[in-house]
N, C-alpha and C positions, 0 to 999 in steps of 0.2 A: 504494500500500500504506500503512497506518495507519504510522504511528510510535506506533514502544513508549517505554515512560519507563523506563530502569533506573537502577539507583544505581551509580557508576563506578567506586566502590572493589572492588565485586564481581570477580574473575576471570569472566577469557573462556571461556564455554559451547563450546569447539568439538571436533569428535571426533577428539582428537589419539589418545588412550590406547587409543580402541574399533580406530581406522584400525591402527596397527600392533599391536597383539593379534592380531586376525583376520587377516591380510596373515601373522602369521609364524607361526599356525596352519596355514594353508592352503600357506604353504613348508616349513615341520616336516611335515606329513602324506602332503607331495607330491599332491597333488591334482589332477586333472585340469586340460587348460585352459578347458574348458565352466566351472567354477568360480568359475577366477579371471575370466573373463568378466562370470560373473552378480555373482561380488564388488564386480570395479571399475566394472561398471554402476550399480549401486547404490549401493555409498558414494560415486561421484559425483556420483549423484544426492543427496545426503545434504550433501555440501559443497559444492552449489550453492547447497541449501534454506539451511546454519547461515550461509554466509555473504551471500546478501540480508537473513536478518531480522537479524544484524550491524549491516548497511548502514544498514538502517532504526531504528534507536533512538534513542534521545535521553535521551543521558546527565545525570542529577543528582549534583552534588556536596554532599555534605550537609556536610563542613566547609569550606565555602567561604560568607564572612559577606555574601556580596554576597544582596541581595533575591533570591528564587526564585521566577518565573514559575510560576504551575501550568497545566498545561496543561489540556487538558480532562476530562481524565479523575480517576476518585477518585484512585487511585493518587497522583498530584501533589498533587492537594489536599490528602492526609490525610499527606504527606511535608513540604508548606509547612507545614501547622499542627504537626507537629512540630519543625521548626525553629524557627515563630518562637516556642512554648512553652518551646522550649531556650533560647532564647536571652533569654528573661523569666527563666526564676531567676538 
């Protein structure tokens, strides 16, 4: 799988808020268990998906004064050259 390039200082994308919303919609409404079935099918499939492309990133630190690798992608490239333009004034 590709490695993605994020910035580190970002928060972590994961479905904490959506998992329990739903989960305590579906216990407030009393719901069948065929439901909760399709529910925890599905958001586990959902937190298998959030947590390999996790697995797969590659974190930038943008105030960190060490040289920055760009990787191949623009994304990097156009993150290096904002650094080293920051760091010219």
């Amino acid at each position: 799988m590709k490695k993605r390039t994020v910035i580190s200082n970002l928060p972590i994308k994961l479905p904490f808020q959506s998992t329990i919303l739903y989960s305590f919609l579906l216990y407030y409404f009393k719901v069948d268990s065929l439901y909760w079935g399709v529910f925890i099918t599905l958001y586990s499939i959902l937190w298998i998906v959030a947590i390999i492309v996790k697995w797969n990133e590659e974190k930038i630190d943008l105030d960190d004064d060490k040289k920055i690798t760009a990787a191949k992608s623009k994304f990097a490239e156009r993150l290096a050259q904002i650094v080293r333009e920051r760091g010219a004034k």
